[in-house]
C-alpha positions as a printed Julia matrix, in Angstrom:
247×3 Matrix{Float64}:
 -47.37    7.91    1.12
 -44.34    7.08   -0.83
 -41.61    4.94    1.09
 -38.51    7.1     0.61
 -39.5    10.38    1.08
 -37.06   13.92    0.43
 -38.13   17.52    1.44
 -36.57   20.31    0.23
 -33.22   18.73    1.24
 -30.18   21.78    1.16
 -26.56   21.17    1.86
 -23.64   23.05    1.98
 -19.96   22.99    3.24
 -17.76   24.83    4.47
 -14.33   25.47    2.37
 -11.73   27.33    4.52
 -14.76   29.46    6.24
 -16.47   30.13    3.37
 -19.92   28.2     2.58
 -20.89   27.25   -0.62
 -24.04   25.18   -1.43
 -23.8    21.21   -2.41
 -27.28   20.81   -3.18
 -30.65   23.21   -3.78
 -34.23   22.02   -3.0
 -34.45   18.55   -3.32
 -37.68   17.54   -3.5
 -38.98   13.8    -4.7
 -40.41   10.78   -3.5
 -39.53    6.98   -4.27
 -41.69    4.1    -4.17
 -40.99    0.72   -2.01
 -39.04   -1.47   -4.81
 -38.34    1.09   -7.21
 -34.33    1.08   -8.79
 -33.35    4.69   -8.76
 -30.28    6.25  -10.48
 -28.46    9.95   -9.82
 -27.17   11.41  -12.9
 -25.38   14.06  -13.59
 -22.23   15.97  -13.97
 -19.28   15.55  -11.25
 -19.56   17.66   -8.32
 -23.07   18.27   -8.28
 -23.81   16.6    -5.16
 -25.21   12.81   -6.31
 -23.15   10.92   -3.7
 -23.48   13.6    -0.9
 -27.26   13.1    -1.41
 -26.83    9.08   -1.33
 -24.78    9.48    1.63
 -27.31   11.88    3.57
 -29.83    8.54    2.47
 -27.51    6.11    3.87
 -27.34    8.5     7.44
 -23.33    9.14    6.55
 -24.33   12.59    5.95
 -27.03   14.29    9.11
 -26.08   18.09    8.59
 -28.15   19.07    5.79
 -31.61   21.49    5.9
 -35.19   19.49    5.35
 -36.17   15.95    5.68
 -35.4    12.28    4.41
 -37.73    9.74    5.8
 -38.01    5.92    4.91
 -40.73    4.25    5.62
 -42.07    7.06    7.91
 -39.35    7.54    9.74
 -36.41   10.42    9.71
 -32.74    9.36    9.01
 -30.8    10.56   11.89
 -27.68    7.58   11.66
 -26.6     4.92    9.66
 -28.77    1.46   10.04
 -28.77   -2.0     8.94
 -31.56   -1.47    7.37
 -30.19    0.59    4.8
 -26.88   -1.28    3.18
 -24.28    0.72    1.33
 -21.75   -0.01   -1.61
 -19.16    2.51   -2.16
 -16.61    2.89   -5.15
 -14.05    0.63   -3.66
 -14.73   -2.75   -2.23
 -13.83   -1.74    1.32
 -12.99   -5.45    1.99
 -11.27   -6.66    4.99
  -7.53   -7.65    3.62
  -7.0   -10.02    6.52
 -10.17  -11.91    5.97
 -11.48  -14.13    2.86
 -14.41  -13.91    0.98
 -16.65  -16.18    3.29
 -15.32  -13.84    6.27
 -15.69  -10.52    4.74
 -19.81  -11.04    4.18
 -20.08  -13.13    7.5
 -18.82  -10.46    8.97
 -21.92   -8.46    8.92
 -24.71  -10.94   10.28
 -25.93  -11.05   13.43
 -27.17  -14.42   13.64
 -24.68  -16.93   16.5
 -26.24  -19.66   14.9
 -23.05  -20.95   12.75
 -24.77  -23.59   10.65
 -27.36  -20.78    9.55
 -24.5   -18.05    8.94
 -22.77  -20.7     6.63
 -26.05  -21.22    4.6
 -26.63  -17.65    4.51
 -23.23  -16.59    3.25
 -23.09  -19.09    0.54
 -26.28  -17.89   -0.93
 -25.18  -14.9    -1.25
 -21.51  -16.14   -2.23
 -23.87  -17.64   -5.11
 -26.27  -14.67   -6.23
 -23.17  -12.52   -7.13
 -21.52  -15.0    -8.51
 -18.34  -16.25   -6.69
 -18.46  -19.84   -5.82
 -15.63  -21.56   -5.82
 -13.47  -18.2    -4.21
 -15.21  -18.28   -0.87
 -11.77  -18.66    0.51
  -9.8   -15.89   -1.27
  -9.0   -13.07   -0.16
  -9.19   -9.7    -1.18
  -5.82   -9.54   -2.91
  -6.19  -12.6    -4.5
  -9.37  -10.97   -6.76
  -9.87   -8.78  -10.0
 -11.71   -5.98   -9.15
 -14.74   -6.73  -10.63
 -14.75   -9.9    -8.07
 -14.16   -7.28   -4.84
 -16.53   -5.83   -5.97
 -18.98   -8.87   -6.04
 -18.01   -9.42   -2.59
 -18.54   -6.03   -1.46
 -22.09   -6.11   -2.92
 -22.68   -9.58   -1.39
 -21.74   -8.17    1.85
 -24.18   -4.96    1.25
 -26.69   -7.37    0.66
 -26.11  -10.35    3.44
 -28.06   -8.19    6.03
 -30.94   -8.24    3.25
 -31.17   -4.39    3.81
 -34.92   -2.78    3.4
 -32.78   -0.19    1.17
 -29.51   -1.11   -1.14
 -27.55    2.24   -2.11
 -24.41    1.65   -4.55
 -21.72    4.32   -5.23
 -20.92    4.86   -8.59
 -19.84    0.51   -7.89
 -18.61   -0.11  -11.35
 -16.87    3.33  -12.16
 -13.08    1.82  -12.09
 -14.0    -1.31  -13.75
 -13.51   -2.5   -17.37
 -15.86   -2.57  -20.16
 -16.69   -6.05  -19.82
 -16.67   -6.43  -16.72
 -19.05   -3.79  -15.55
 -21.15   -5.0   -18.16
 -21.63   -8.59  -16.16
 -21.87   -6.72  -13.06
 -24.87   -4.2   -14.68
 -26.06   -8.0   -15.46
 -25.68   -9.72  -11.67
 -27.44   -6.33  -10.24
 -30.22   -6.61  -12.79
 -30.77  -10.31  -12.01
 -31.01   -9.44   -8.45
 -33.3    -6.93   -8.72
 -35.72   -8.31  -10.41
 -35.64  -11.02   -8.26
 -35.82   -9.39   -5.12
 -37.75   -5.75   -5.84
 -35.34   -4.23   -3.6
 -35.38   -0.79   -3.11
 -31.97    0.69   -4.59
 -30.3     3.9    -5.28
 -27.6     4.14   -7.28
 -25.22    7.35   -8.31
 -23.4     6.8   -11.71
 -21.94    9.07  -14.43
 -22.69    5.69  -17.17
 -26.03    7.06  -19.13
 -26.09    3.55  -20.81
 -25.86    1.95  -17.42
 -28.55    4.09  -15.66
 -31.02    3.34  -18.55
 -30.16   -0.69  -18.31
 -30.5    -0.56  -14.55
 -33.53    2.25  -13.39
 -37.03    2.28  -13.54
 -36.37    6.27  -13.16
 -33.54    8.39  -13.6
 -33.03   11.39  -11.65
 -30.73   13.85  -13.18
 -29.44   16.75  -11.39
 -27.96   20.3   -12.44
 -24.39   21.34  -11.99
 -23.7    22.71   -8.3
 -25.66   23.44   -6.66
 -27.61   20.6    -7.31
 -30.94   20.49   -8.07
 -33.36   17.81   -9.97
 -33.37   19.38  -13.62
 -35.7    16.45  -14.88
 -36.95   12.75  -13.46
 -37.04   10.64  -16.59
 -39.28    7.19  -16.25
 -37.58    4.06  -17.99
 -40.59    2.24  -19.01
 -38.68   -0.85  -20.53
 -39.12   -4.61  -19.88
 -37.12   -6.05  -17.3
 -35.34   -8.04  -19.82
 -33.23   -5.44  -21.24
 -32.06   -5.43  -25.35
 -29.47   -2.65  -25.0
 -29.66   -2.19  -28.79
 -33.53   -2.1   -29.28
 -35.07    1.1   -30.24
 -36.94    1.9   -27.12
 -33.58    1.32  -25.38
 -31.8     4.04  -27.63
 -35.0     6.26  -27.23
 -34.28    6.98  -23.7
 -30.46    7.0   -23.88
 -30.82    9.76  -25.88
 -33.63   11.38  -23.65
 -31.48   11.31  -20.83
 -28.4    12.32  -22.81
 -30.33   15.55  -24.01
 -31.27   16.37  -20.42
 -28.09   16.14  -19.2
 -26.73   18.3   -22.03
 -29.28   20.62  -20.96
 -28.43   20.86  -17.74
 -24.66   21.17  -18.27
């Protein structure tokens, strides 16, 4: 039994009273640990899937189970990163990712939300806040945050989409480290083929809308990724042809 599980998953909304359909017969499974990106062309329904994942989204026809069980509502266990930091403005850095755990126990909460002030990089702004960072560091915080609750699931919005060139590319970097130090389950949505091949072990890449899977490409490259190796071109343009397919 796989651990994230979708069944013939159909959405549609409703535009003025008339219904048109988001997304058409989803039907895959992911394994526990796997690092999953959506790809394909804007509109087709990528994030409205990742949202119905997260429990944001409950009106939809089928089934997505995790572990067994049948997402009715948002949970802990499932953390979410969206296109924007989403920080708190009034509180700092230290505050913003605190602000998540349960634990009372303040000693523990401190310890807890400076390792993950460390894993993503931002020592030494633990007491900034939000207006007083680049957008690449929100954006550290807001993944630290997603993560303090060490989630069973990590979904990411298109996270990097606003960001520059080199900064997304340290941030591809930071979310590889983690990964492959923690075998976290994750689900990303991203229009970046070059970042979906450096990040996935598969690629899922939908159709125009409504959207359905047109292929599910495996990324069967080291863990320690040469973006300029063969192999790594190979599937770039694999998953570039698939998309052009599908446009």
């Amino acid at each position: 039994m796989a651990y994230i599980e979708l069944k013939n998953v159909n959405k549609y909304f409703d535009n003025n009273g008339e219904e048109f359909q988001v997304l058409k017969n989803i039907d895959f499974d992911i394994n526990k640990g796997e690092f999953i990106c959506f790809v394909g062309a804007s509109g087709c329904g990528k994030s409205t899937l990742l949202r119905s994942i997260a429990g944001l989204e409950v009106k939809y026809e089928g089934t997505i189970t995790v572990d067994g069980k049948e997402i009715k509502k948002p949970e802990k266990q499932r953390g979410m990163v969206f296109q924007e930091p989403r920080l708190f403005p009034w509180m700092n850095v230290s505050q913003n990712i605190g602000y998540v755990l349960d634990t009372k126990d303040k000693e523990e909460k401190k310890r807890k939300v400076s390792e993950f002030i460390n894993m993503v990089g931002l020592r030494g702004f633990e007491t900034a806040l939000p207006k007083e960072l680049s957008g690449g560091m929100a954006q550290r915080a807001g993944i630290a945050r997603a993560l303090a609750n060490e989630p069973e699931v990590l979904l990411m919005d298109e996270p990097f989409g606003a960001l520059d060139a080199l900064t997304k590319i340290q941030l591809q970097q930071t979310v590889r480290r983690i990964h492959n130090e923690s075998h976290q389950t994750t689900i990303m949505v991203t229009h970046d083929i070059e970042e979906a091949v450096y990040l996935a072990d598969k690629i899922v890449i939908f159709t125009n809308r409504p959207g359905s899977i047109r292929k599910i490409i495996n990324v069967n490259l080291p863990e320690d990724r040469d973006r300029n190796s063969l192999e790594f071109v190979n599937v770039r343009k694999k998953v570039f042809d698939a998309i052009t397919i599908s446009a």
